[in-house]
TORSETI-461763 format. One line per 2 residues: number of its first residue (from 1); their letters; for each residue y, x, z negated of C-alpha. Coordinates in Angstrom, 3 decimals. Each point is the difference from the previous one (the first is absolute). Example, Ala and Ser with C-alpha at 12.3 -4.5 7.8 and 13.67 -1.06 7.14 Angstrom:
<recs>
1	as	-4.500:12.300:-7.800; 3.440:1.370:0.660 .
</recs>
This chain:
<recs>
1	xx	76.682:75.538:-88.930; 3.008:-1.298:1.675 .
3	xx	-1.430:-3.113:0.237; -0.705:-0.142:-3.956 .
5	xx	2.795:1.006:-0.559; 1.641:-3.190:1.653 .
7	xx	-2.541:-2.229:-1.546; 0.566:1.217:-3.666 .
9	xx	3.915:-0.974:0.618; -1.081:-3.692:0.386 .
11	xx	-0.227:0.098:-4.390; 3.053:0.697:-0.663 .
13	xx	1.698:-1.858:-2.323; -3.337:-1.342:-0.844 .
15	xx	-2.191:2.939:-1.697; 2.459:1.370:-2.004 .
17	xx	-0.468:1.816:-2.287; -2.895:0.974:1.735 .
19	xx	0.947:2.153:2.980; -0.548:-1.004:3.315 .
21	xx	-3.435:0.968:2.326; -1.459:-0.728:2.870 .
23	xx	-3.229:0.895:1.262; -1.910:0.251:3.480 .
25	xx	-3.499:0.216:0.920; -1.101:1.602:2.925 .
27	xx	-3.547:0.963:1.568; -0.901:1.654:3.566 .
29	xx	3.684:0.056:0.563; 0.624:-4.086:-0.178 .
31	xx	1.693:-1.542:-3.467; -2.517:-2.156:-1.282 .
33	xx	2.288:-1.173:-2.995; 2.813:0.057:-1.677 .
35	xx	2.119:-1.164:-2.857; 3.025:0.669:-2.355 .
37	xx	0.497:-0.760:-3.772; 1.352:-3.711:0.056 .
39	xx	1.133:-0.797:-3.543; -0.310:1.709:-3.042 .
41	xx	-3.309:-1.403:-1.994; -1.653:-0.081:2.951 .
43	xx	-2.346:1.999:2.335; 1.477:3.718:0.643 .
45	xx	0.290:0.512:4.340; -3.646:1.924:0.097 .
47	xx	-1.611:-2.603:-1.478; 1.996:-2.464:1.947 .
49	xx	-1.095:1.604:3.211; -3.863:-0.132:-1.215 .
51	xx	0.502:-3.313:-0.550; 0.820:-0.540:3.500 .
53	xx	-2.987:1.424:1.508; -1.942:-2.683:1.988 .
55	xx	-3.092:2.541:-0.738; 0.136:1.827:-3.277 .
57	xx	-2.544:2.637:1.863; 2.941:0.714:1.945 .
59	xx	1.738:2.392:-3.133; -2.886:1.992:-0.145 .
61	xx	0.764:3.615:2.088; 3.636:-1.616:0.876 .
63	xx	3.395:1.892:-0.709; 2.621:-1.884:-2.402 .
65	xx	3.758:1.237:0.700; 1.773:-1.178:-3.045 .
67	xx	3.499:0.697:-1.266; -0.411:0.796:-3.653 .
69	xx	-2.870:1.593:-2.021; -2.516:-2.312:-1.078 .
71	xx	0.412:-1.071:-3.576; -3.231:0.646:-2.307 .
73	xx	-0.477:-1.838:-3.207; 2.086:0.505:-3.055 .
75	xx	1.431:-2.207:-3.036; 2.423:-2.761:0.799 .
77	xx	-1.194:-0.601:4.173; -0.068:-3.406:1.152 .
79	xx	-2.533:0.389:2.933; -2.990:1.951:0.368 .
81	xx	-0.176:3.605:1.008; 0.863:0.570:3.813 .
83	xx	-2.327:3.423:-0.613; -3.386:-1.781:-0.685 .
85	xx	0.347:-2.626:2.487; 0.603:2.774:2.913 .
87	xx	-2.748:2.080:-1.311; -2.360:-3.563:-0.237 .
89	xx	1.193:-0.919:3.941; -0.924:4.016:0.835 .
91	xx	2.558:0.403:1.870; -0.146:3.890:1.781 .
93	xx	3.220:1.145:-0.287; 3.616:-1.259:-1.693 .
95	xx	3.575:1.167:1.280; 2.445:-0.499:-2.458 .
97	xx	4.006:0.964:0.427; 0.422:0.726:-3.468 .
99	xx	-1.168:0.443:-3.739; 0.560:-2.470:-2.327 .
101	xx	2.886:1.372:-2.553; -1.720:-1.814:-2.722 .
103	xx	-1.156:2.614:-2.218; -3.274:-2.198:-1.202 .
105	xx	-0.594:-0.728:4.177; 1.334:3.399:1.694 .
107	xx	-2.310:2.163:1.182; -2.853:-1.581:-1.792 .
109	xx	-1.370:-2.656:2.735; 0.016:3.042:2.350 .
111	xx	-2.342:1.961:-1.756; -2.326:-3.072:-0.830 .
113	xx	-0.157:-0.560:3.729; -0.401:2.888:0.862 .
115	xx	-2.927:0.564:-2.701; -1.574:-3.133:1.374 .
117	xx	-0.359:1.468:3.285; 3.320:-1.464:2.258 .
119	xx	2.268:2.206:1.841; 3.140:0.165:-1.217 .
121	xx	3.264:0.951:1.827; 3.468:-0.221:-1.636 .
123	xx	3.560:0.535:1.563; 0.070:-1.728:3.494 .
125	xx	3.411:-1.657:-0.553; 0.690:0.557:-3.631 .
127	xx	3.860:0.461:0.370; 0.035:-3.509:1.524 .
129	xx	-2.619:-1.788:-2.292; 1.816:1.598:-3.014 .
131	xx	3.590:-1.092:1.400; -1.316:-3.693:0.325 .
133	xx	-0.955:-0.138:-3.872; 2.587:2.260:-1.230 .
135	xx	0.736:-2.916:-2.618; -2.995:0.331:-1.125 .
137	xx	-0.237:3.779:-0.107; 3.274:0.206:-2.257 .
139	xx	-1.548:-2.485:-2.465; -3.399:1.506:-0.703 .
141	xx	1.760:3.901:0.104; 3.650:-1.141:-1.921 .
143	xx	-1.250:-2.975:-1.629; 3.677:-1.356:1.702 .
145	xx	0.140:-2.415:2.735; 0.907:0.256:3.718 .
147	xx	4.059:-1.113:0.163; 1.633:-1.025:3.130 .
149	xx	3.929:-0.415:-0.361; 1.337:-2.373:2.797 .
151	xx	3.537:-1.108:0.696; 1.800:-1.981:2.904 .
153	xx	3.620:2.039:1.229; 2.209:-0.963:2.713 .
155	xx	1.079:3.873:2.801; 2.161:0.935:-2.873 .
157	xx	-1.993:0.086:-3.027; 1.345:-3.315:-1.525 .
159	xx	-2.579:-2.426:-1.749; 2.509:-2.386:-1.032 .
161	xx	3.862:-0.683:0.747; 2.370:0.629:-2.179 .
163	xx	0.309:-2.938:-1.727; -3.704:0.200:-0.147 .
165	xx	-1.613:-2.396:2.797; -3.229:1.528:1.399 .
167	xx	-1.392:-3.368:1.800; -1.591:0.762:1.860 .
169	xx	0.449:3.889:1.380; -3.177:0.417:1.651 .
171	xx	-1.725:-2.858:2.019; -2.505:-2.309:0.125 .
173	xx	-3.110:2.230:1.018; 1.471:2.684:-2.241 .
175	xx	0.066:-2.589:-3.041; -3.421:-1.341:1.377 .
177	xx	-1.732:3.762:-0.379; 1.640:0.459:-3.510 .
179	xx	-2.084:-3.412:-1.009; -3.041:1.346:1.289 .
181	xx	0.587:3.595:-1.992; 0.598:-2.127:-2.468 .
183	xx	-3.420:-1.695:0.066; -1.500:3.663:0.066 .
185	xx	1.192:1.272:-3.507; -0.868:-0.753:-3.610 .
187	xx	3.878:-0.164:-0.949; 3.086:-0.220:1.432 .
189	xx	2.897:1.839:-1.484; 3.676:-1.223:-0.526 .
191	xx	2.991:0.906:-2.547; 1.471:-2.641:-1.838 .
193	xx	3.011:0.748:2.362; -2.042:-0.793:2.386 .
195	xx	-0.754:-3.561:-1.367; 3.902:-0.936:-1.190 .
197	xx	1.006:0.590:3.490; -2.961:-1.801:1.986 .
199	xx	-2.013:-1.581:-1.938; -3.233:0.817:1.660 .
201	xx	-3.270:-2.028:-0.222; -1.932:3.329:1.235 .
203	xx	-2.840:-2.068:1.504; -1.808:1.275:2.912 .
205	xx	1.335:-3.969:1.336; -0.055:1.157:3.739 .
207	xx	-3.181:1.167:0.602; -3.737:-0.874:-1.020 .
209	xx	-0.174:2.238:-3.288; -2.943:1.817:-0.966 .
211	xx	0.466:0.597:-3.638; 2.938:-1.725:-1.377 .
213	xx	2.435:2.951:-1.735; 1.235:0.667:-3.609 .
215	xx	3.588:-1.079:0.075; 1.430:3.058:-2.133 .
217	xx	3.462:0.148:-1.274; 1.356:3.087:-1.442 .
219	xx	2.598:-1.153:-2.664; 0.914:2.732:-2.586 .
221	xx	2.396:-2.933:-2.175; -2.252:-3.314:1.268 .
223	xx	2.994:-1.390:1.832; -1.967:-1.917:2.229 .
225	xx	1.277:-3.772:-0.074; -2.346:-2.509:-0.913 .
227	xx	1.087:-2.110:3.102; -1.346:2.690:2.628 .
229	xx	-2.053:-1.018:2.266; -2.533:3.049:-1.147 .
231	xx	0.163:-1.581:-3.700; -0.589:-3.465:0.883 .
233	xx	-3.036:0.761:1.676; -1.647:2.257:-2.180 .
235	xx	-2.785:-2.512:-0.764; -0.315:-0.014:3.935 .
237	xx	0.377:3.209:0.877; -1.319:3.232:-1.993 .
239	xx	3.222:1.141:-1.848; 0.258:3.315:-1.757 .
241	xx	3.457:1.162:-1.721; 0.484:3.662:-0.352 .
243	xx	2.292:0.450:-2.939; 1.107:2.834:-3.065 .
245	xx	0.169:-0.861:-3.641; 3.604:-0.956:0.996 .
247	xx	-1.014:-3.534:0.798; 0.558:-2.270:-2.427 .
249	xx	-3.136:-1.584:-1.658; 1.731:-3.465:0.370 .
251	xx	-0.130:0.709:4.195; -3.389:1.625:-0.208 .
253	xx	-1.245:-3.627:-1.762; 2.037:-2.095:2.507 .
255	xx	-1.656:2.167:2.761; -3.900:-0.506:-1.094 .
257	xx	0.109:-3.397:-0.331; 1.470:-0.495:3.489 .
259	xx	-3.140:1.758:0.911; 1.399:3.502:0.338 .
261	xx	-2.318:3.055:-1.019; 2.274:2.542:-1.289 .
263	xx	-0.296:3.953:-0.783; 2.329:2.335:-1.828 .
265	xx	0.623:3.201:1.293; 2.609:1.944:-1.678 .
267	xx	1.811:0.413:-3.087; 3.397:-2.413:-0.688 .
269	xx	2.182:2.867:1.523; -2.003:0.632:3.182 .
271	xx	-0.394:-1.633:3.147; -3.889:-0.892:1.138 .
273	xx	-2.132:2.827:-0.096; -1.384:-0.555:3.777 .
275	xx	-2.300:2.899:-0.366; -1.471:-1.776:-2.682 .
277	xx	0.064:-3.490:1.929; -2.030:1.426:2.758 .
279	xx	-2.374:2.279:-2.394; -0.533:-4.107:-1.483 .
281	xx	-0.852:-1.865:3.061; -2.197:3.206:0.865 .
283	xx	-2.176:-0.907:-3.232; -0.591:-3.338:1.511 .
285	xx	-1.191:1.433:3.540; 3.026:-1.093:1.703 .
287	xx	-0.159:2.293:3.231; 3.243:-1.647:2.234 .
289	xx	3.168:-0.109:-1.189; 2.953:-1.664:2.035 .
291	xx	3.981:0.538:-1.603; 2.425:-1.966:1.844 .
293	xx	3.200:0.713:-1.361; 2.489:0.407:-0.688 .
295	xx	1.774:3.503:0.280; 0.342:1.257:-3.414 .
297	xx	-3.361:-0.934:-0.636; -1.398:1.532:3.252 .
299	xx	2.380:2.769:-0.859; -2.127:0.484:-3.245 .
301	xx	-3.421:0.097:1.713; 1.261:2.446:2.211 .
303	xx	1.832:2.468:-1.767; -2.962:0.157:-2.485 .
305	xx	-2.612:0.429:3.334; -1.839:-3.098:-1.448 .
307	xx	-0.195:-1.072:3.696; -2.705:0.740:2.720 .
309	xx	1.270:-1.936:3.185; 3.701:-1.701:0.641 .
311	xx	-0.222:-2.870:3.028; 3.661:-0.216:1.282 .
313	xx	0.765:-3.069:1.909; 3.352:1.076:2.148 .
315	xx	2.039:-2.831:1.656; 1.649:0.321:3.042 .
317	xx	3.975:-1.055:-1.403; 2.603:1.735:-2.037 .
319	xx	1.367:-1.287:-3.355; 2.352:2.930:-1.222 .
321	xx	1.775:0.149:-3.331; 0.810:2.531:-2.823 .
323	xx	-1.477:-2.486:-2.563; -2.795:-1.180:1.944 .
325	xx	-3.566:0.835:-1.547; -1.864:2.354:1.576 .
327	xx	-3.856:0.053:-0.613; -0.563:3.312:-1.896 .
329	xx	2.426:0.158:-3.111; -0.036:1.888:-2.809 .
331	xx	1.952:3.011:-0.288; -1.151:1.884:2.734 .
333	xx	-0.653:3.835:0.724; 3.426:2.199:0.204 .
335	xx	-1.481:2.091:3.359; -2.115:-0.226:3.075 .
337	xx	-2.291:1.973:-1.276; -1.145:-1.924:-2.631 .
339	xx	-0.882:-2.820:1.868; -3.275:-1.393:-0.448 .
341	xx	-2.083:0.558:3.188; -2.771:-2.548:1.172 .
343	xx	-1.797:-0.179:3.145; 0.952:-2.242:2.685 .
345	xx	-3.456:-1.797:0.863; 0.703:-2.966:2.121 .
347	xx	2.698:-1.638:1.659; -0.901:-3.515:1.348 .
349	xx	2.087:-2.954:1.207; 0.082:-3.122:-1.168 .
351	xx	1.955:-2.291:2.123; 3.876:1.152:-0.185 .
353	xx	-0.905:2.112:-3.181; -1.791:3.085:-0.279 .
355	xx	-2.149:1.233:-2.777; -0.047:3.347:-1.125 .
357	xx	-2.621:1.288:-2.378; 0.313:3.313:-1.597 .
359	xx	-2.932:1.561:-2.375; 0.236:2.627:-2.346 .
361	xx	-2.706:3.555:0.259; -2.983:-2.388:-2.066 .
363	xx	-1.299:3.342:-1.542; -2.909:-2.336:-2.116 .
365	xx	-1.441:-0.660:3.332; -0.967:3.699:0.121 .
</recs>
């Protein structure tokens, strides 16, 4: 199961929103196949480790370990049921880590297997399997995606100077692994901030990309200028504006025929409704969400727990500074014990940085 497990992580970034599996074959204790779910639209990992068998015969009396429940036909699937072609291989016995949360999947291609005659165990690993795809847990039990806040601080909490120069805090490999997370989401958040200041491209440039990222701005008053780099290459680039009824139609025109999609969310008094945003892109099947910045935004996500994960990149140099920006703004609890606790997961070192990556208790992975 281990070793599933470490095949089904080969898909990321590619499957989505499908979740990731992996499957392995074994018979009279030697693995006879195996195989992981490659790209979504494509074979699922059991079928992908049938395919592999140099003799179909092979399958028949084996064990498959696999990391996720089976799926079993129902409206709207792409491949064919996982169930039937275990059950047509007769395969002996299946291990799988975990149920499928899908309420039209859960349960149900355990009991068909079972009916048909295969042993069926379910458990071995299932904290593990479920922490992989804990994206897309959250989806198919919230309906919200999986959001990972990320920011780049120097020892003392500074993500900028004060007279606002952040290039570059964090260093090359740092920058490198951001590109790479990048190329692992459906969008990539930034406040309009954000843009003004840098004026990001927020293209996974650095690394080999496997999806290409929804640029998304959130932009209650559609300041954005027209001469960003983000606007300019909106007919490159997937562009989506997050704005209230605040923006003027004028901008909102201006901003669609540069090749911007845009959304309103919120009234002409109110700032974006990110609860709302995220409820939106979970309606398309966006499971990944990346927000970059800057603090108030990231302040926003936080202090409304509309976060799952925060990657901190610290540097190793001090900036200093009353004024300088810190990465979490907002206006901030008045006592300790407020503070909102997370979970220190990893801590991992990336040249002269380190990253630190805190998660929050995922309660929809139980």
């Amino acid at each position: 199961m281990e070793r599933a497990i470490r095949l089904a992580e080969r898909g990321r970034g590619l499957v989505e929103p499908n979740p990731l599996v992996g499957a392995v074959l074994v018979k009279d204790g030697k693995v006879v196949a195996e195989g992981y779910h490659r790209k979504f639209g494509g074979p699922h990992a059991e079928v992908d480790a049938l395919l592999k068998l140099k003799d179909r015969s092979l399958a028949r009396g084996a064990t498959m370990f696999v990391t996720l429940e089976p799926c079993a036909a129902f409206e709207g699937k792409k491949t064919p049921p996982c169930v039937d072609a275990l059950i047509a291989a007769k395969i002996a016995k299946l291990v799988v880590a975990t149920e499928d949360p899908h309420p039209e999947v859960s349960g149900r291609s355990v009991r068909k297997l079972r009916k048909a005659g295969v042993e069926v165990s379910v458990g071995l690993l299932k904290e593990k399997a479920r922490y992989q795809n804990a994206p897309y847990f959250k989806l198919i039990k919230t309906g919200f995606p999986f959001v990972t806040v990320k920011w780049a601080m120097s020892l003392d909490g500074k993500i900028a100077t004060r007279t606002g120069d952040s290039k570059w805090i964090s260093n090359e490999r740092s920058r490198e692994y951001v590109h790479e997370l990048r190329g692992l989401n459906d969008a990539v958040v930034v406040g309009v901030n954000t843009v003004a200041a840098d004026d990001p491209l927020l293209t996974p440039r650095l690394s080999r990309p496997r999806r290409q990222p929804l640029r998304v701005v959130v932009d209650s008053k559609g300041r954005i200028p027209l001469s960003s780099q983000i606007v300019k290459t909106a007919k490159e680039y997937p562009t989506f504006i997050a704005v209230t009824e605040a923006c003027p139609e004028r901008k909102i025109a201006l901003l669609n025929r540069a090749g911007c999609e845009i959304g309103i969310f919120g009234g002409r008094k109110e700032r974006v409704n990110l609860r709302a945003l995220l409820l939106y892109f979970g309606q398309r099947r966006f499971t990944n969400i990346l927000v970059e910045g800057g603090g108030t935004l990231i302040a926003s996500f936080i202090e409304k727990k509309l976060y799952d994960r925060i990657l901190a990149f610290i540097a190793p140099f001090l900036i200093g500074g009353r004024s300088a920006k810190t990465p979490v703004e907002g206006t901030g609890i008045p006592d300790i014990k407020n503070a909102l606790k997370n979970r220190f997961h990893t801590i991992r070192r990336l040249d002269t940085d380190f990253l630190i990556q805190c998660d929050i208790e995922m309660d929809y992975l139980f």
